[in-house]
N, CA, C and O of each residue as an XYZ file, in Angstrom:
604
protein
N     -31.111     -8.140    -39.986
C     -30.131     -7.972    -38.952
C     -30.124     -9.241    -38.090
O     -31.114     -9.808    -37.627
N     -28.848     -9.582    -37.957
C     -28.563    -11.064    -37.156
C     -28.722    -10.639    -35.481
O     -28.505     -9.488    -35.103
N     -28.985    -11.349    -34.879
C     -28.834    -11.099    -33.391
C     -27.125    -12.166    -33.249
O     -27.030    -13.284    -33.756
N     -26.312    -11.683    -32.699
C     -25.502    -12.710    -32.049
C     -26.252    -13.125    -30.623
O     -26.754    -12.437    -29.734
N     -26.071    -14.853    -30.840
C     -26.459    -15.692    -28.985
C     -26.280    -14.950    -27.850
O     -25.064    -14.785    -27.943
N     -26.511    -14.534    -27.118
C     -25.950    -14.042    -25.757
C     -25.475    -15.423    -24.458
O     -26.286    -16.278    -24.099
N     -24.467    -15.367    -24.097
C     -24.347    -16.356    -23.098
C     -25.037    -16.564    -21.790
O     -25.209    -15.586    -21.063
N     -25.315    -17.365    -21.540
C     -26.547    -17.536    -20.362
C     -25.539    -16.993    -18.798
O     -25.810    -16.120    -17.974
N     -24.713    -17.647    -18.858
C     -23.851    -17.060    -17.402
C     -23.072    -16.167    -18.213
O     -22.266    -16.683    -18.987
N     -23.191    -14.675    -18.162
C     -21.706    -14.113    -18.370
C     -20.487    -14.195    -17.779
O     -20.701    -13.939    -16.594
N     -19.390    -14.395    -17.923
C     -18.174    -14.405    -17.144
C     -17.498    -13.034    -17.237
O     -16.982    -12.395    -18.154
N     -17.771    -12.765    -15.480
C     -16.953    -11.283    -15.147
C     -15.723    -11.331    -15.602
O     -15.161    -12.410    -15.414
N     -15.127    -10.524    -16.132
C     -13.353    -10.590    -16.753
C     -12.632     -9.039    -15.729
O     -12.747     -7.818    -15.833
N     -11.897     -9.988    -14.786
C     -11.413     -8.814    -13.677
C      -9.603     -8.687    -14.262
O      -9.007     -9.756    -14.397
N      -9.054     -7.732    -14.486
C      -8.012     -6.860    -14.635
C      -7.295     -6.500    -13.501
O      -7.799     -6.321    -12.392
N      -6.011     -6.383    -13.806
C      -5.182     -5.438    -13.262
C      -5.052     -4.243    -13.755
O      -4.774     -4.128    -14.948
N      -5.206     -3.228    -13.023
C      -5.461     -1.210    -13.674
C      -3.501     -1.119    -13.497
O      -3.011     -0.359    -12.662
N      -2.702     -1.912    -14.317
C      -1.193     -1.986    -14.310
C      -0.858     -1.211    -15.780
O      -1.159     -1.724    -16.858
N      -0.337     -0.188    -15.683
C       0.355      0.446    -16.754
C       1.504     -0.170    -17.288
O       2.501      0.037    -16.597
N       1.720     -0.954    -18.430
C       2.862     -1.202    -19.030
C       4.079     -0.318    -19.568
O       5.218     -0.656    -19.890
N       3.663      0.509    -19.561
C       4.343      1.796    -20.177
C       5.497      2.129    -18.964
O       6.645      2.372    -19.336
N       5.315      2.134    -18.141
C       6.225      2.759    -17.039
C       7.287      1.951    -17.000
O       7.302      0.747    -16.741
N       8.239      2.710    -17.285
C       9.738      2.457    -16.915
C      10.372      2.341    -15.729
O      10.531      3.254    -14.919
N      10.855      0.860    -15.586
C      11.389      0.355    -14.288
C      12.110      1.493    -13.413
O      12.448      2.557    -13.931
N      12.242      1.317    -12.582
C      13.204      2.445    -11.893
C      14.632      2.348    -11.890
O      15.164      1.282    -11.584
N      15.310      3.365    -12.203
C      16.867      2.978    -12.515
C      18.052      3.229    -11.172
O      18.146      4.444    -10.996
N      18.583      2.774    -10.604
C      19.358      2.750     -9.686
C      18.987      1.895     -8.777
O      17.946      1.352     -9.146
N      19.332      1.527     -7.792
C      18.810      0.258     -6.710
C      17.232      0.333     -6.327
O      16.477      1.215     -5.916
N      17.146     -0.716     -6.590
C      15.523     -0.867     -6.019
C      15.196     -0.555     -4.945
O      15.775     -0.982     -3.947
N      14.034      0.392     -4.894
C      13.609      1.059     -2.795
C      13.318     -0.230     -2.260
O      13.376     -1.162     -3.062
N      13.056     -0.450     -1.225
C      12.405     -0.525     -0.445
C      11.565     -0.597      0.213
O      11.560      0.186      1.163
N      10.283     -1.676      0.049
C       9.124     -1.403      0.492
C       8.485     -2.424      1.496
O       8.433     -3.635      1.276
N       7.954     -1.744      2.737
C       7.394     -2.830      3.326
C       5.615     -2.531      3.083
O       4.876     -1.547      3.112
N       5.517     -3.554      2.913
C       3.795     -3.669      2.940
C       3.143     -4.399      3.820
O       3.402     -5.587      4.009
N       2.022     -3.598      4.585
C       1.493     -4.641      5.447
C      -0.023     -4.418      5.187
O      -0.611     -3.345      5.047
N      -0.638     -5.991      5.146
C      -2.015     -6.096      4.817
C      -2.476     -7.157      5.081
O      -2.090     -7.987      4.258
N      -3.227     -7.639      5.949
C      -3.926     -8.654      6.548
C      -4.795     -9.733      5.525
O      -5.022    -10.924      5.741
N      -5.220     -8.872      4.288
C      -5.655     -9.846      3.328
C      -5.112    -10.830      2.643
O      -4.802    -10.188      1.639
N      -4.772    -11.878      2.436
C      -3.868    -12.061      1.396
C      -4.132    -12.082      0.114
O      -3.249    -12.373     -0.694
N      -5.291    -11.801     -0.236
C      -5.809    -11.747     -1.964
C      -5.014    -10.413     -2.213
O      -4.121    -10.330     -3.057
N      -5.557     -9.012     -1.120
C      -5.283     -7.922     -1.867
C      -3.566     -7.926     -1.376
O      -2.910     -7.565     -2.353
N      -2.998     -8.111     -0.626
C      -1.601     -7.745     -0.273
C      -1.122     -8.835     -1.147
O       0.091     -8.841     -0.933
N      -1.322     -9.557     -1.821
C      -1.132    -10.476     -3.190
C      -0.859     -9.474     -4.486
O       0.264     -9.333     -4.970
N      -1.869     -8.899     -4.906
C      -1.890     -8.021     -5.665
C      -1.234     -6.806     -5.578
O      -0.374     -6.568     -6.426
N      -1.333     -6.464     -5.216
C      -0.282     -5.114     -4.140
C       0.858     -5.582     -4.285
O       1.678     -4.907     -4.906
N       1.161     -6.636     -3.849
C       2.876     -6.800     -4.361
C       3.109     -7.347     -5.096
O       4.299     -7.657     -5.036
N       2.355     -7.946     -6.356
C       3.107     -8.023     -7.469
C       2.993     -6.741     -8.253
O       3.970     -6.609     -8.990
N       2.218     -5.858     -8.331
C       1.771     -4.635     -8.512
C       3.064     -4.271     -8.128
O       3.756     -4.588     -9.096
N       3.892     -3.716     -7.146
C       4.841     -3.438     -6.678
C       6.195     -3.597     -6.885
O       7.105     -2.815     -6.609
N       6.247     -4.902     -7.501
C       7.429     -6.330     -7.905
C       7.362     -5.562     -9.857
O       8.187     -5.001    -10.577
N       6.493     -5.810     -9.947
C       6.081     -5.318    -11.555
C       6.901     -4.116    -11.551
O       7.779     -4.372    -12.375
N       7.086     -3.091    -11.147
C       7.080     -1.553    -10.796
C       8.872     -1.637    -10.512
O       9.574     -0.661    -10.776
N       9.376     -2.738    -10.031
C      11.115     -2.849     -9.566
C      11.276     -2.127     -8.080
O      12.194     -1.529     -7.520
N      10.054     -2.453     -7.763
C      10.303     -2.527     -6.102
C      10.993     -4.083     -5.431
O      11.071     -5.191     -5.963
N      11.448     -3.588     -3.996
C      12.138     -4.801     -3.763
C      10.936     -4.836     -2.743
O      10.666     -3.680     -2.419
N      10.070     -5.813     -2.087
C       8.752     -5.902     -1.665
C       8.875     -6.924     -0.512
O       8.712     -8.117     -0.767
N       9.197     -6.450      0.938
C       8.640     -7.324      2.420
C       6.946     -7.497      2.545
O       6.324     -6.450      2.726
N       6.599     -8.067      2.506
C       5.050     -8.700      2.481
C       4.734     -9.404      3.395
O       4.846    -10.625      3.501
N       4.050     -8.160      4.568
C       3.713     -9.106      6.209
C       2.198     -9.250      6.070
O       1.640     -9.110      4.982
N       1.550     -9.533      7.197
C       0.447    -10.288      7.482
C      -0.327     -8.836      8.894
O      -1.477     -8.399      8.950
N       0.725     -8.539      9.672
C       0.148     -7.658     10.567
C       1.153     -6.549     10.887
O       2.221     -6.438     10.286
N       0.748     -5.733     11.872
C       1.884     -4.942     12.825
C       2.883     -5.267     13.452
O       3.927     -4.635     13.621
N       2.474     -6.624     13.942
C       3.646     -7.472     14.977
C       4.356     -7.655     13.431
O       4.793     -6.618     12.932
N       4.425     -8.300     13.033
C       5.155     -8.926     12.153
C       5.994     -7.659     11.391
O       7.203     -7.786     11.197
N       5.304     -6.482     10.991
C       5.852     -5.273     10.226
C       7.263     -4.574     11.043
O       8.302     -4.054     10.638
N       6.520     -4.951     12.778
C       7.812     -4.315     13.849
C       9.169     -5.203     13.586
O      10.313     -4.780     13.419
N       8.758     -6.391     13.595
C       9.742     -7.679     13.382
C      10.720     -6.892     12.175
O      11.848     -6.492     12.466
N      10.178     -6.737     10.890
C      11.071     -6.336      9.837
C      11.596     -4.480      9.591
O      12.510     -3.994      8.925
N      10.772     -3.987     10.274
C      11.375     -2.586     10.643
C      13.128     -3.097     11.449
O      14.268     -3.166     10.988
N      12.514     -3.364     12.836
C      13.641     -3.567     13.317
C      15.257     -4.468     12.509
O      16.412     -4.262     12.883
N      14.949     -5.168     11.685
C      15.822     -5.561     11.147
C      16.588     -4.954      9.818
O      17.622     -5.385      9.309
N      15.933     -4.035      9.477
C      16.626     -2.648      8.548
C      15.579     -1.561      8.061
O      14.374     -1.584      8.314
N      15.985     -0.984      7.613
C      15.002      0.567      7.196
C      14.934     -0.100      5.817
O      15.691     -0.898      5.265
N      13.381      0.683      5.303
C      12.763      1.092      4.262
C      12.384      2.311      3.595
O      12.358      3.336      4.276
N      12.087      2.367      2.385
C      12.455      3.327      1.529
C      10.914      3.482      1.659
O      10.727      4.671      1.401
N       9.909      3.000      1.880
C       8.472      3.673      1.772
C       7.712      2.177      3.053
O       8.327      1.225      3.532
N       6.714      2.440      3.174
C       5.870      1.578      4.036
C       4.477      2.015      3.764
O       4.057      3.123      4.098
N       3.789      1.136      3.164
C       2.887      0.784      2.170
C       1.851      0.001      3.543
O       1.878     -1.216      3.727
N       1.010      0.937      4.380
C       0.206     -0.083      6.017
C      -1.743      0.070      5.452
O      -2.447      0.985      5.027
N      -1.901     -1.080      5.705
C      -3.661     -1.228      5.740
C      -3.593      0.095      7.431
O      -2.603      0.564      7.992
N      -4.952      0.271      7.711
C      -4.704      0.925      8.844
C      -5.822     -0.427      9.857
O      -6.283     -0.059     10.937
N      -6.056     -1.561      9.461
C      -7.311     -2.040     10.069
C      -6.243     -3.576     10.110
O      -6.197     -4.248      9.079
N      -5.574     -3.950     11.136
C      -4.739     -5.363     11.463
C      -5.216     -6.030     12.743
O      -5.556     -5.521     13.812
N      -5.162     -7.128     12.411
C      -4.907     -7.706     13.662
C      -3.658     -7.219     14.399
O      -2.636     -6.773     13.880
N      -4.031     -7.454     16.257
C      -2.754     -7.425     16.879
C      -2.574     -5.692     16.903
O      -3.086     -4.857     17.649
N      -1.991     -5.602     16.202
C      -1.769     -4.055     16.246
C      -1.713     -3.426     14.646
O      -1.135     -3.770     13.616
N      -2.500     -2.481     14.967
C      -3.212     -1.434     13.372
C      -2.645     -0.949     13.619
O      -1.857     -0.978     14.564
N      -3.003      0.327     12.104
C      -1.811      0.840     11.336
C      -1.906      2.256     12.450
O      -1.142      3.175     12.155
N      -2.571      2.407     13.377
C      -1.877      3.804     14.222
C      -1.113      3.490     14.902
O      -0.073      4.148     14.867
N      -1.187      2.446     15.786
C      -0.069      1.833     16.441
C       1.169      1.535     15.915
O       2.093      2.130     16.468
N       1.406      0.944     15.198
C       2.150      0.818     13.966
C       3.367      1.747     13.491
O       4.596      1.666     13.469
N       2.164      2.879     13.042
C       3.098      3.896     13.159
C       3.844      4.998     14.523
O       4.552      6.004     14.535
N       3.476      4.492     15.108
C       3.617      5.426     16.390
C       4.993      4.175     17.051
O       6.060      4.719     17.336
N       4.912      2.557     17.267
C       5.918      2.561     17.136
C       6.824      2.490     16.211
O       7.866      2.021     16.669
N       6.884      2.750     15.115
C       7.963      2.371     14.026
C       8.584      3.958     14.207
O       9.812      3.906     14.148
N       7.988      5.612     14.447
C       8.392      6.465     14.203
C       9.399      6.436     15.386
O      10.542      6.845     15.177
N       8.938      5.838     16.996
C      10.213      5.707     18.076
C      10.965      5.502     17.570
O      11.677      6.382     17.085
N      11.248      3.879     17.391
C      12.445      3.167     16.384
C      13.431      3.845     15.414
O      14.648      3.677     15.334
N      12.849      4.425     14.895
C      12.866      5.071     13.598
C      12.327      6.423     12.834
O      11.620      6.454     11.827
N      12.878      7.593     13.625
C      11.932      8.952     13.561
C      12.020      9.181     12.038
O      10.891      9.497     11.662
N      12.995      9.152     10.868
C      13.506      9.733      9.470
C      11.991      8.494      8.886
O      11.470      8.651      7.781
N      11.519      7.343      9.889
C      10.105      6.784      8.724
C       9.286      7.758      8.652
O       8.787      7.636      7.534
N       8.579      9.164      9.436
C       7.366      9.285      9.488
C       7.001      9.505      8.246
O       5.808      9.353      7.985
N       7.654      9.794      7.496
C       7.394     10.777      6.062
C       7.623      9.560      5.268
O       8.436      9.799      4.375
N       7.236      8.427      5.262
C       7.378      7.383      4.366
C       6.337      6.622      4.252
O       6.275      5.641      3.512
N       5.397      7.058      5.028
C       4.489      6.126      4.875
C       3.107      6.191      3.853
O       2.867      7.343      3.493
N       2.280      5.287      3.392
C       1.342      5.613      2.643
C       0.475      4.482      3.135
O       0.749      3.310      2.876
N      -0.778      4.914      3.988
C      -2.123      4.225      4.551
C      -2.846      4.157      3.999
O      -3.095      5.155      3.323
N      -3.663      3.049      3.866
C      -5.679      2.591      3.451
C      -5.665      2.249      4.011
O      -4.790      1.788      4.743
N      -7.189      2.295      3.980
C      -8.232      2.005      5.080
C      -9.764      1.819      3.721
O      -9.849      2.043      2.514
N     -10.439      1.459      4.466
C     -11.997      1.103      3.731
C     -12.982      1.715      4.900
O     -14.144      1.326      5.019
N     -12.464      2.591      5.644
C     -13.237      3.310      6.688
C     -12.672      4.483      6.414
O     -11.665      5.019      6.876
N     -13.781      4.963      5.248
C     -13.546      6.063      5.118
C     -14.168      7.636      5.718
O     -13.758      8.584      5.049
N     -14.931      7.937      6.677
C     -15.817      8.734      7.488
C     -15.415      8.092      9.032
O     -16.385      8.248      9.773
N     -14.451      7.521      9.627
C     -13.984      7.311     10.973
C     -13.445      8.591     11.398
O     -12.697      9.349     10.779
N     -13.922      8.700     12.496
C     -13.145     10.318     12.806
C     -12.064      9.799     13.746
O     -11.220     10.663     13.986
N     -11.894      8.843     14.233
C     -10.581      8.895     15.207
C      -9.259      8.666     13.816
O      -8.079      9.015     13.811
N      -9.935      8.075     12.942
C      -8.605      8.109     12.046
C      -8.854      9.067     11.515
O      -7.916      9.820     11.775
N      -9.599      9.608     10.852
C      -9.587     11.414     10.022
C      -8.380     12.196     11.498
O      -7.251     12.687     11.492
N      -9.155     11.996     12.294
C      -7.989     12.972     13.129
C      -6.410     12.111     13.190
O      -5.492     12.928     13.261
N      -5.962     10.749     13.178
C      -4.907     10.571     13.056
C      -3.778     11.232     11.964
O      -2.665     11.754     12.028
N      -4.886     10.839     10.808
C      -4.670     11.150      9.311
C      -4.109     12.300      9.782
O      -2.882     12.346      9.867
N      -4.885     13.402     10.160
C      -4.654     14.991     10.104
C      -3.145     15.343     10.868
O      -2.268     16.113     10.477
N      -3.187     14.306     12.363
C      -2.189     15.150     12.863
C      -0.977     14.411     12.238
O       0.031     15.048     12.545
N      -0.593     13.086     11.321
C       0.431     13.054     10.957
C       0.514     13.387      9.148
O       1.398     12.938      8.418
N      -0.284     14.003      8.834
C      -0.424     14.864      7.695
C       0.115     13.467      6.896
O       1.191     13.403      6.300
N      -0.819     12.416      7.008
C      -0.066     11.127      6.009
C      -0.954     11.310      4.960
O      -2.009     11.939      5.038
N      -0.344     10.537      3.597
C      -0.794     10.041      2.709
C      -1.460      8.772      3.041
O      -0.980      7.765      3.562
N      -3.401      9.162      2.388
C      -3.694      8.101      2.797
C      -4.970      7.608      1.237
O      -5.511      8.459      0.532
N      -5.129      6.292      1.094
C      -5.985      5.794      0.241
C      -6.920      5.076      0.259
O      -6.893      3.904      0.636
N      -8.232      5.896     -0.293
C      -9.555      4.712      0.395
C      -9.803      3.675     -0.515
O      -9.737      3.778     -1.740
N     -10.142      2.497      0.239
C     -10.246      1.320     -0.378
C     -11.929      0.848     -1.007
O     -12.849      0.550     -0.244
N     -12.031      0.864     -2.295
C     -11.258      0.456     -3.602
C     -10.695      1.586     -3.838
O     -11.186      2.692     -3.611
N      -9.544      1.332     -4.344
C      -8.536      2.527     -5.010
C      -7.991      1.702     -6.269
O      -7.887      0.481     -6.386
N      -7.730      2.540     -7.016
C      -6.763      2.348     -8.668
C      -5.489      2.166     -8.134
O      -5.048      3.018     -7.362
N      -4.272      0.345     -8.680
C      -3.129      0.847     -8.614
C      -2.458      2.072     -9.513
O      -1.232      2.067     -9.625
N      -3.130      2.990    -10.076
C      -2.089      4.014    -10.353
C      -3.069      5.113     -9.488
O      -3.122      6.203    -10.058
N      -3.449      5.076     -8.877
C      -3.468      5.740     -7.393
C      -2.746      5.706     -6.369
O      -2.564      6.701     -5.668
N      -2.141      4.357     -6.094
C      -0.787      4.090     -5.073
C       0.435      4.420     -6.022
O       1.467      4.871     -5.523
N       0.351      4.241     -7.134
C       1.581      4.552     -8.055
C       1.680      6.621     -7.708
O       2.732      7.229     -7.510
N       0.644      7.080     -7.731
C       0.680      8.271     -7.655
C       1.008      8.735     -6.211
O       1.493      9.765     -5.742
N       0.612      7.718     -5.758
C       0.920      8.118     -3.787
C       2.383      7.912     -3.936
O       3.122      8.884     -3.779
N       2.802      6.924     -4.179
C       4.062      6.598     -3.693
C       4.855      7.578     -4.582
O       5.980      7.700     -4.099
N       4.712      8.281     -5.634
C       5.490      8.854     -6.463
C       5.317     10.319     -5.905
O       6.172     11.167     -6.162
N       4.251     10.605     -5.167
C       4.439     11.970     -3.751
C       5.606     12.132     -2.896
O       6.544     12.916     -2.754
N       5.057     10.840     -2.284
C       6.007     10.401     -1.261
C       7.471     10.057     -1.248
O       8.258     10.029     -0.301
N       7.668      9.777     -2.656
C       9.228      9.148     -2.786
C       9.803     10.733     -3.173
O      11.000     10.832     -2.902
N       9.190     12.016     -3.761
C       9.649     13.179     -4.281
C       9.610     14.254     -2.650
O      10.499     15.030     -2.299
N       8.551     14.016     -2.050
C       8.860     14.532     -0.792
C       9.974     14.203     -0.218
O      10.894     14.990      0.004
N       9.957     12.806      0.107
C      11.766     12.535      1.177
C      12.905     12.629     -0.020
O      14.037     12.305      0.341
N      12.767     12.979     -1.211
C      14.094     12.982     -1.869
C      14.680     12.148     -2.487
O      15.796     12.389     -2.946
């Protein structure tokens, strides 16, 4: 029996968890704003998103998310809950003034997952929310809640 060499440094081989199989969406592309302070993961996230035949706003914080709320509505809002400036409770609390028909659009992570001031946010706006690391066909499954809830 041969041994094959083993390589002295292995090289990690990192993936996208992206289903090819899924069929673009047919009629006008939603709407999505995403906000995420990282730019590696809000990188991924929206091509993840772009892949999928979303049409994809890609901010940096809250200030910046208010900036593009105010300038037209979205079909889902895709918020980290942890921003500079203003996080994703704030966030949502003003975007729902602005805009009461968003509350039911939104889909939150966080990587604080045992915080009780957000467990209780979570609770009283009964949001969809995802702990970070998550599978994109975990947000594929969130958003496919969320887009069958508002209709």
């Amino acid at each position: 029996m041969r041994r094959r060499p083993q390589p002295s440094n292995p090289v990690e081989v990192v993936t996208l968890d992206i289903d090819e199989e899924v069929a673009p969406l047919r009629g006008p592309a939603r709407r999505v704003l995403l906000l995420e302070d990282r730019d590696d993961f809000r990188e991924v996230l929206q091509d993840h998103l772009v892949f999928r035949s979303y049409e994809v706003t890609s901010v940096r914080s809250g200030v910046e998310g208010l900036r593009e709320i105010m300038k037209g509505a979205f079909d889902l809002i895709i918020c980290d809950m942890m921003m500079p400036q203003v996080g994703g409770e704030m966030f949502y609390w003003a975007v729902t003034r602005v805009r009461p028909a968003t509350a039911r659009r939104f889909i939150f992570f966080t990587g604080h997952k045992n915080n009780p001031a957000m467990e209780f946010f979570f609770r009283r706006v009964n949001a969809t929310v995802l702990i970070k690391p998550f599978k994109l066909a975990a947000l594929d499954s969130a958003i496919h809640g969320v887009l069958m809830a508002i209709g």
